[in-house]
C-alpha positions in Angstrom: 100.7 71.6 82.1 98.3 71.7 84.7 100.2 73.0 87.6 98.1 74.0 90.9 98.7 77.4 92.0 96.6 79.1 94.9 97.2 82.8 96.3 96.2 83.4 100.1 96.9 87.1 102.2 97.0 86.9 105.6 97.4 90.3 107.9 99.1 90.1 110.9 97.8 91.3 113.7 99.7 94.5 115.6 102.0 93.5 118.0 101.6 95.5 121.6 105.1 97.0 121.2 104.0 98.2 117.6 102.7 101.8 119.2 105.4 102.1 121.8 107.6 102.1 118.8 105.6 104.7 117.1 104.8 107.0 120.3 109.0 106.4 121.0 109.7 107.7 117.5 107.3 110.9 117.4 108.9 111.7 121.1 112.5 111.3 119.7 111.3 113.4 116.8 110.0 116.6 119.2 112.7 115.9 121.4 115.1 116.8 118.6 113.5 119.9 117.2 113.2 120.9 120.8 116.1 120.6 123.0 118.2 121.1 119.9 117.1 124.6 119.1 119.5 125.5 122.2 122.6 124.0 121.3 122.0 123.5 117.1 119.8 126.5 116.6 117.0 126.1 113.2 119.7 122.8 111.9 117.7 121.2 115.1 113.9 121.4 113.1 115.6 120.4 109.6 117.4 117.1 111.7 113.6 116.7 113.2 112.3 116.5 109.6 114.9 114.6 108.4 114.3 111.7 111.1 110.5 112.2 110.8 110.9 111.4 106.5 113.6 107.8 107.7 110.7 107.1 110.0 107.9 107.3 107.8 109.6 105.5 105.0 111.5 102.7 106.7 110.2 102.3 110.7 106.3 102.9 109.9 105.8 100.8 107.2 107.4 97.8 108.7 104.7 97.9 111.6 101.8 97.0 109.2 103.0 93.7 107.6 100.4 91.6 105.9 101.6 87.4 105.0 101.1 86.2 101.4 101.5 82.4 100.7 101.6 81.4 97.3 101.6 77.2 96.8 102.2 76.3 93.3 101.7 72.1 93.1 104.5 71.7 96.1 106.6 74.5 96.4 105.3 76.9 98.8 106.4 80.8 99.0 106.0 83.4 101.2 106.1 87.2 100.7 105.8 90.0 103.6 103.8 93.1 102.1 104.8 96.0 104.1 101.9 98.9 104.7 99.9 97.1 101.6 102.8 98.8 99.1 106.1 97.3 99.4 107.0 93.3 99.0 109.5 91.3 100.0 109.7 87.5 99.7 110.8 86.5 102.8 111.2 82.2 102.7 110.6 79.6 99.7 110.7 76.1 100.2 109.1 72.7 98.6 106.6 71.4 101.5 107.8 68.2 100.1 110.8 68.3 102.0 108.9 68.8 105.2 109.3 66.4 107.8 105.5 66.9 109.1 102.6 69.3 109.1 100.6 69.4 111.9 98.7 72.1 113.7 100.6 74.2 116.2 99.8 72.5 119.7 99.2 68.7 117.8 100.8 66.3 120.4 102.6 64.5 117.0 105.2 68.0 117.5 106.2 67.0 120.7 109.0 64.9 119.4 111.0 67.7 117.1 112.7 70.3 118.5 113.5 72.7 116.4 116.6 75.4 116.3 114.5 78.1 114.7 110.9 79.2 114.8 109.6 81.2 111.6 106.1 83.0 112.5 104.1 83.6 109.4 101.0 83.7 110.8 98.6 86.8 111.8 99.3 86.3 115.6 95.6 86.0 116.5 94.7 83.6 119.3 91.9 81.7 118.0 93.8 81.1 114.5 94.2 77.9 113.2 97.5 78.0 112.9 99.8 75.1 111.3 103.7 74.2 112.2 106.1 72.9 109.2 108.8 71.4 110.3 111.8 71.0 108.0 115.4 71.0 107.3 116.1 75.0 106.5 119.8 76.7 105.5 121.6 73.6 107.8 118.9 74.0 110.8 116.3 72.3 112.0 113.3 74.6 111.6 109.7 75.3 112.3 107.5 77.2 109.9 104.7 78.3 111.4 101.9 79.4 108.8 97.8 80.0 108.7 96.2 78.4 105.5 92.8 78.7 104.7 90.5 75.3 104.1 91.2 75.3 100.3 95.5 75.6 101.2 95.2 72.7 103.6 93.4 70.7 100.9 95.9 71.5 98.6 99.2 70.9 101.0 97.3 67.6 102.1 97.2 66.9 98.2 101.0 66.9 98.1 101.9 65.6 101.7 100.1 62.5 102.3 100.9 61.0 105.7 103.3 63.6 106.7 100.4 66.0 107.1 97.8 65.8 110.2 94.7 67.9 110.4 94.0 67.0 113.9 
């Protein structure tokens, strides 16, 4: 066989609530082993350390997400790699089945509206970032990705006219 298959990893940039969330947790996390020492006596520090380890190992890691898009010939995957340890395939699809592919503000969008946005991209401003729209689990969806030159090659490869680089 000679079956295409290209690899790209894409880190998303932190979102401005991303330290709240940590600053919130640490507070919560004093705020336990503090005004719990009153009412719950030394229990108060060993529910502070408990809360501290659930944070650590499930809030934390979820705020440092990095994208991986794997395109073998048309079918086009996507994993979520969370704190550069732990991944999770988030959305697989065949980019066949899309119903264009078109950067993000490409007037040829203006026509679908979609039920769903999916943002796979890093979040940066200047990003060339590219929307797939397509029928998803019985909705009308938009993907919204950031390949590399060598991914849009190979997604125009398999597209045709249903994907615009303008």
């Amino acid at each position: 066989m000679n079956d295409a298959l290209y690899e790209q990893l894409v880190p998303r940039k932190a979102k401005p609530y991303d330290m709240l969330i940590r600053v919130l947790v640490v507070l919560l996390i004093i705020a336990i082993a503090i005004l719990g020492m009153p009412f719950l006596g030394f229990f108060s520090f060993m529910l502070a350390v408990i809360v501290a380890l659930l944070a650590y190992y499930f809030i934390f890691p979820r705020l440092n997400v990095e994208y991986e898009y794997i395109i073998l010939n048309h079918d086009l995957q996507i994993d979520a790699i969370y704190n550069q340890a732990k991944r999770k395939s988030i959305r697989s699809f065949d980019i066949q089945s899309a119903e264009i592919i078109a950067p993000k503000n490409s007037p040829r969008l203006n026509s679908y509206k979609p039920d769903k946005v999916f943002d796979y991209s890093s979040g940066k401003a200047d990003a060339k970032i590219y929307a797939i729209m397509m029928p998803l689990d019985q909705i009308n969806a938009c993907v919204y990705i950031e390949p590399d030159q060598k991914m849009v090659e190979h997604m125009k490869q398999w597209m045709g006219s249903k994907m615009y680089l303008d």
